[in-house]
N, C-alpha and C positions, 0 to 999 in steps of 0.2 A: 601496421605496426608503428609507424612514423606519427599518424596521426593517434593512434594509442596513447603514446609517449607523450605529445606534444597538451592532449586534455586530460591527460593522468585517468582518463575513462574508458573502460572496454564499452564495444556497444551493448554487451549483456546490462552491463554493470548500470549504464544508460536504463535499456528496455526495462529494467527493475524499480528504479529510481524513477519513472514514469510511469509506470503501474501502480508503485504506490500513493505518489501524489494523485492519481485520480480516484485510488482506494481511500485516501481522504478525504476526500471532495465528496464521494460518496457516503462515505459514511456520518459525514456533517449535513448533507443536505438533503438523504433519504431513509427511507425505512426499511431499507433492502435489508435480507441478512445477510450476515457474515459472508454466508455460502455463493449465494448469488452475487453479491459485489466479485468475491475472488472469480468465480466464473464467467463474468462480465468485463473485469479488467484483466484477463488471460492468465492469471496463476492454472495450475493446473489441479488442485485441491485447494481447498480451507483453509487446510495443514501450513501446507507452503504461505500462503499468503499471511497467515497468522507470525509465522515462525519469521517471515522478511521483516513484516510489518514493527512486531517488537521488537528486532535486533536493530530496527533505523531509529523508532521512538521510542525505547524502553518503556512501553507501554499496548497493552492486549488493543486489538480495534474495538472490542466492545469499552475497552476502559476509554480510547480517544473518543468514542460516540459519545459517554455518558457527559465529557465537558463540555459540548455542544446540545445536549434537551435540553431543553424548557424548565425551566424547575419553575413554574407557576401554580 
């Protein structure tokens, strides 16, 4: 609780905020889907992972993938 207080951060709130950051890494630097990223960075659904994912970036993961192809 002390330590709570002191980084204004649960460790959930942590483990989420570091699932996502690698859900972005992945989704900028593979071709994995949606599904397989969330099941890979431990969300437990698409759903969930989706639903974290826009409320941190007001943005879907497939909409952060598209700023990162190729438009060549």
């Amino acid at each position: 609780m002390q330590r709570e207080r002191r980084f204004k951060m649960t460790v959930v709130d942590w483990l989420v905020s570091e699932r996502l950051r690698r859900g972005q890494e992945l989704l900028e630097s593979t071709s994995l889907s949606v599904e397989a990223i969330a099941e890979r960075i431990g969300f437990h659904t698409a759903t969930s992972f989706r639903q974290h994912f826009e409320q941190r970036h007001y943005v879907s993961p497939r909409g952060w993938r598209r700023t990162f192809v190729d438009v060549a």
